[in-house]
Structures are given as structure tokens and as C-alpha cells.
C-alpha positions in Angstrom: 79.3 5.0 74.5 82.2 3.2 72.7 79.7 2.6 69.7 79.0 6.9 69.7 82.6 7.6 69.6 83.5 5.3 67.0 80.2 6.9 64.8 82.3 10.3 65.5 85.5 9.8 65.0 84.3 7.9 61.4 81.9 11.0 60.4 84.3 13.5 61.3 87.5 11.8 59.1 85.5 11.3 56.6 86.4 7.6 56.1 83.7 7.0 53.8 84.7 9.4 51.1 88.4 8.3 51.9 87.4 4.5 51.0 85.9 6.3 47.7 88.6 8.4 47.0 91.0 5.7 47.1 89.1 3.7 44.6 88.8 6.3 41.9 92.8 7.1 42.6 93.5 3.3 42.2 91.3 3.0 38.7 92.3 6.5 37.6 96.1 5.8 37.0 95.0 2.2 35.2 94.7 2.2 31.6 92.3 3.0 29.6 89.6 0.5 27.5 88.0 3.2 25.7 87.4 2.5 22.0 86.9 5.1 19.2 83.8 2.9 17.7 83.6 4.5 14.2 86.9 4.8 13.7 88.2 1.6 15.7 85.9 -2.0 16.2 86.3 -4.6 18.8 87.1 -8.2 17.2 83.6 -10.0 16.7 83.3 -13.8 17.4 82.4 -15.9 14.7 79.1 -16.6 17.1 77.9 -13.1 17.1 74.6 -12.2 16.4 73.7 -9.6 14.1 71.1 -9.2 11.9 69.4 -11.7 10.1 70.3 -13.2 6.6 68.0 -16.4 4.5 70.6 -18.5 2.9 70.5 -20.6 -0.9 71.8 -24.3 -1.7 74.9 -24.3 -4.1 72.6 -24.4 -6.6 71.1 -21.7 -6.3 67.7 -22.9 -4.2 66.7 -21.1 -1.0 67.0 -23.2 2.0 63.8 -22.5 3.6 61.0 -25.0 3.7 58.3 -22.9 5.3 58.2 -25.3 8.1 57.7 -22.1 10.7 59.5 -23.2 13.3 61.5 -20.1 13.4 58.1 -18.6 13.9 56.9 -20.8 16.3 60.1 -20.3 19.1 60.6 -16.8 18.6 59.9 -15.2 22.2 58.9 -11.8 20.5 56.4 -12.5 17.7 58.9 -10.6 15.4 58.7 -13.1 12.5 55.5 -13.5 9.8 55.8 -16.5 7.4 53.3 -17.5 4.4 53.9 -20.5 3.0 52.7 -22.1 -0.4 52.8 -25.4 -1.8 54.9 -26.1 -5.2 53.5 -28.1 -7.8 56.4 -30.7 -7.4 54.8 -31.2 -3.9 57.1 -28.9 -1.7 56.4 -26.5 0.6 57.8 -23.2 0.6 57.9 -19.7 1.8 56.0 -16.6 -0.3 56.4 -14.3 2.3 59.1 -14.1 5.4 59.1 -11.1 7.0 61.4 -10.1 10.3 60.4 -6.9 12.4 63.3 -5.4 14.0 61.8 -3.8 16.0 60.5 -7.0 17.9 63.5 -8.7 17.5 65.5 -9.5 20.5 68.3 -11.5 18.9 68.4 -14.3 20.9 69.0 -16.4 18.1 66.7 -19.1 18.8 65.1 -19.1 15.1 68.6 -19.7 13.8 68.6 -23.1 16.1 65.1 -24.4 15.5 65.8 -24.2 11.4 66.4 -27.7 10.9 67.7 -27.3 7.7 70.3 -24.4 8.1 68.8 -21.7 6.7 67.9 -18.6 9.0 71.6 -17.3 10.6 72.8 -14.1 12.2 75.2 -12.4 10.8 78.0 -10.6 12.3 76.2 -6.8 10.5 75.2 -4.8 13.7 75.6 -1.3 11.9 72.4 -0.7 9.9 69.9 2.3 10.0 66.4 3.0 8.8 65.0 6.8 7.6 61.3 5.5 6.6 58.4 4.3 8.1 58.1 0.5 7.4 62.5 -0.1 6.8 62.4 -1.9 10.3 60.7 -4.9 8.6 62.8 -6.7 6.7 61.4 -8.6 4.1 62.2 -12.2 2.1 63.7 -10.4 -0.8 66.2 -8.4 1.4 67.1 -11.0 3.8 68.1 -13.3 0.6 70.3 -10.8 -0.7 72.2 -10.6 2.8 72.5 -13.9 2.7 74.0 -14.2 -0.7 76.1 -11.1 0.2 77.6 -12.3 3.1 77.3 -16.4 2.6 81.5 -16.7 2.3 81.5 -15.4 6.0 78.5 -17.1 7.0 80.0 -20.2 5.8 83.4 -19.8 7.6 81.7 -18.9 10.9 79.7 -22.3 10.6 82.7 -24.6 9.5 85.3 -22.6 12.6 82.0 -23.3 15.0 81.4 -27.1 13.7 85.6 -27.6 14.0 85.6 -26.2 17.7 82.3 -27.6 19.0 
């Protein structure tokens, strides 16, 4: 009996919708955390992980040494490397191609590289029009690594200082 009366006397006050209420009142004199994203962007930490950039040597040498290692961890299958052997006896990379729209940017091709030269960069805002722009090729990902390499290099040398 008790157990039917207390049923009642909760359907008929409503307490339910009260307990609701009085959670939205609570949040809805709070401020705010909405941010106007083209006009206004949220700071970026120097480990965040955009999209994907080969790196050089000072002297002017890419890094990669077509070891596929990058290719072998990635979890999505989104990276295709042919590699060719020089005639000084080094091995490296004729094609390197990343499909974005496999990537999952986990970042586990830029810690298998054992010599530095695969990263995530902090670009997140990129588009494609045309069939065949999600694949990024060797060419392109060189160029966004000698575009953005000051940065690059800033986030590795704050990361190596606090870790």
C-alpha cells in the first residue's frame, strides 16, 4: 500500500520533470563555452594531430628511408609506400602516398619512424572538390613539411623539454 501511494504522490508532483527542470535552471544561468570556430580557435597543444607532413635534413635530404614501418602499424591500411634502392646503396621512397580517407590519426606512423620523419601537424582545416584530392601524395606531403617545419620543430624541442 505504502509503496502505491508513494508511486502516486511522485507521478502526480511531477518530481521527475522537477529533478529535470532544476538541472537545466542550474546550467542555464552558467556561462557559456560556445566558440565562434571561423571566426575564434581554441589554443592547440603542441601534441596535436593534424594532418600529415614528410620532413628534410638541414641539408636539404628527405628523412624517409623507405623502411615501411609507418605502413606496417597503421591500423587503417591508409598508407602505400614504394621504395627503390639508390646507387650509393640506400634505400629510399619513390612513392608515399596517405588516403585520408582511411586515416584515423592516431599517430602511430609518426612513433614507429625511427628516424623522425613522418609528424602530424597541427593543420586540421583542409578541403577537397575532386575525386582523388583525399590522397595525399609524396610531393605534397614534402611541401607541408618544408612549409611548416619551424613549427614542427618547436613542437618537437617544447615536447623533448617537458617529456
Amino acid at each position: 500500500m505504502f509503496k502505491y501511494l508513494k508511486s502516486f504522490y511522485e507521478t502526480f508532483t511531477l518530481r521527475e520533470l522537477r529533478k529535470g527542470l532544476g538541472i537545466t535552471f542550474r546550467y542555464f544561468f552558467r556561462p557559456k563555452f560556445t566558440i565562434e570556430y571561423p571566426f575564434e580557435k581554441t589554443p592547440q597543444s603542441n601534441r596535436f594531430r593534424g594532418l600529415h607532413a614528410l620532413r628534410r635534413y638541414p641539408n636539404g635530404e628527405e628523412r624517409c628511408i623507405g623502411c615501411k614501418l609507418c605502413e606496417a602499424v597503421c591500423p587503417a591500411l591508409a598508407i602505400t609506400i614504394d621504395t627503390e634502392e639508390r646507387g650509393d646503396g640506400t634505400r629510399r621512397t619513390t612513392r608515399y602516398d596517405i588516403d585520408l580517407f582511411k586515416c584515423i590519426f592516431c599517430g602511430l606512423c609518426e612513433q614507429a619512424c625511427p628516424v623522425d620523419s613522418i609528424v602530424l601537424t597541427r593543420v586540421f582545416e583542409y578541403h577537397m572538390e575532386e575525386k582523388g584530392e583525399n590522397i595525399i601524395t609524396k610531393e605534397t606531403l614534402l611541401a607541408l613539411g618544408d612549409k611548416y617545419e619551424v613549427q614542427i620543430a618547436a613542437d618537437r624541442a617544447l615536447d623533448s623539454k617537458l617529456y
